[in-house]
C-alpha positions in Angstrom: -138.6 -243.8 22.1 -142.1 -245.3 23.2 -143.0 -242.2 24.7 -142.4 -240.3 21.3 -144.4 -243.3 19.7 -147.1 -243.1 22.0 -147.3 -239.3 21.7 -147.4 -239.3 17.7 -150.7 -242.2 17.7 -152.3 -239.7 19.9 -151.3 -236.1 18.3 -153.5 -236.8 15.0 -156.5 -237.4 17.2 -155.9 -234.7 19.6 -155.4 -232.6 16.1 -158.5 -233.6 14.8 -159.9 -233.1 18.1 -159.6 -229.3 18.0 -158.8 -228.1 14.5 -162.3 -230.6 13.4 -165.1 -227.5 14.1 -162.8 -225.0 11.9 -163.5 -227.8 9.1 -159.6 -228.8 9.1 -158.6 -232.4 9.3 -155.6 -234.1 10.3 -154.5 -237.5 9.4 -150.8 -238.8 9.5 -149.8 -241.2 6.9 -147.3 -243.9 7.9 -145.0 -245.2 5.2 -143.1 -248.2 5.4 -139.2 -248.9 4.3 -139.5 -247.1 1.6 -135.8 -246.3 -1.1 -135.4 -242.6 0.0 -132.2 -241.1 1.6 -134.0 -241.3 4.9 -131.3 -243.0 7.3 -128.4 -242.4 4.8 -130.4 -244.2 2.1 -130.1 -247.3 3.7 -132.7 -249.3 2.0 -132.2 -247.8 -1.5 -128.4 -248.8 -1.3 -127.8 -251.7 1.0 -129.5 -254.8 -1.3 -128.9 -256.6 1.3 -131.4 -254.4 3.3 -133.6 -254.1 0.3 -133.7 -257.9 -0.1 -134.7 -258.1 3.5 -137.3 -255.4 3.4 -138.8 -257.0 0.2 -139.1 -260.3 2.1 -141.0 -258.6 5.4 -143.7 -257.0 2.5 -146.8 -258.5 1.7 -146.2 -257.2 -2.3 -142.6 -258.3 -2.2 -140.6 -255.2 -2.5 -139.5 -252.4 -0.6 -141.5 -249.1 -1.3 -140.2 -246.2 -3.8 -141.3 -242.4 -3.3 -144.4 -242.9 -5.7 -145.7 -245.6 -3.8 -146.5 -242.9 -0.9 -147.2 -239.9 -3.2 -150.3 -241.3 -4.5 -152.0 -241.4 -1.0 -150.9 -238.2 0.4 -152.1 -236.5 -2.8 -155.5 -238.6 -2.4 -156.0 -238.1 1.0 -155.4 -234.2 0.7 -158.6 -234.2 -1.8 -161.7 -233.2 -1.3 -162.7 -236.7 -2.4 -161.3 -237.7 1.1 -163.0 -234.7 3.4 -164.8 -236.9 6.1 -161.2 -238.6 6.5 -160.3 -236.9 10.0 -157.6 -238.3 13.2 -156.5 -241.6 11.4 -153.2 -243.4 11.2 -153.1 -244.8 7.8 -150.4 -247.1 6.9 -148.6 -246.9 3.3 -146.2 -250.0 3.3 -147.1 -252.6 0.9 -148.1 -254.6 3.3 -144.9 -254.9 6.0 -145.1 -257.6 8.5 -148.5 -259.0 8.1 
């Protein structure tokens, strides 16, 4: 499992790396617990999972779908161009 961690912070930057002089970026977003049907819906369904969650997250809840949207959607933009090989974290603020 660490080796599949390590290998997904460096594959953005290797990404960026070569794909950067064709004038294509890559970026991987990182959302936190967020109420999806990822892991059998787990964190959606379970409140006591939820509650737990909410309590770990700087904004007090656990994330929904449109909490993530919003940044992939702003970071595909053109506003957002000179964003290239970055990790950016969508998670309300987990585990500060």
């Amino acid at each position: 499992m660490e080796r599949q961690r390590a290998q997904s912070k460096c594959s953005h930057a290797y990404l960026a790396k070569e794909l950067g002089p064709r004038g294509i970026t890559a970026n991987v977003v990182a959302p936190g617990a967020i109420q999806t049907d990822f892991s059998g819906g787990m964190v959606r369904d379970n409140p006591e999972i939820n509650k737990r969650v909410a309590e770990m997250t700087a904004l007090g809840r656990a994330g929904v779908p449109d909490d993530v949207g919003p940044m992939i959607a702003a970071l595909l933009s053109d506003d957002n161009r000179w964003v290239n090989g970055q990790r950016i974290e969508v998670s309300g603020g987990m585990s500060l």
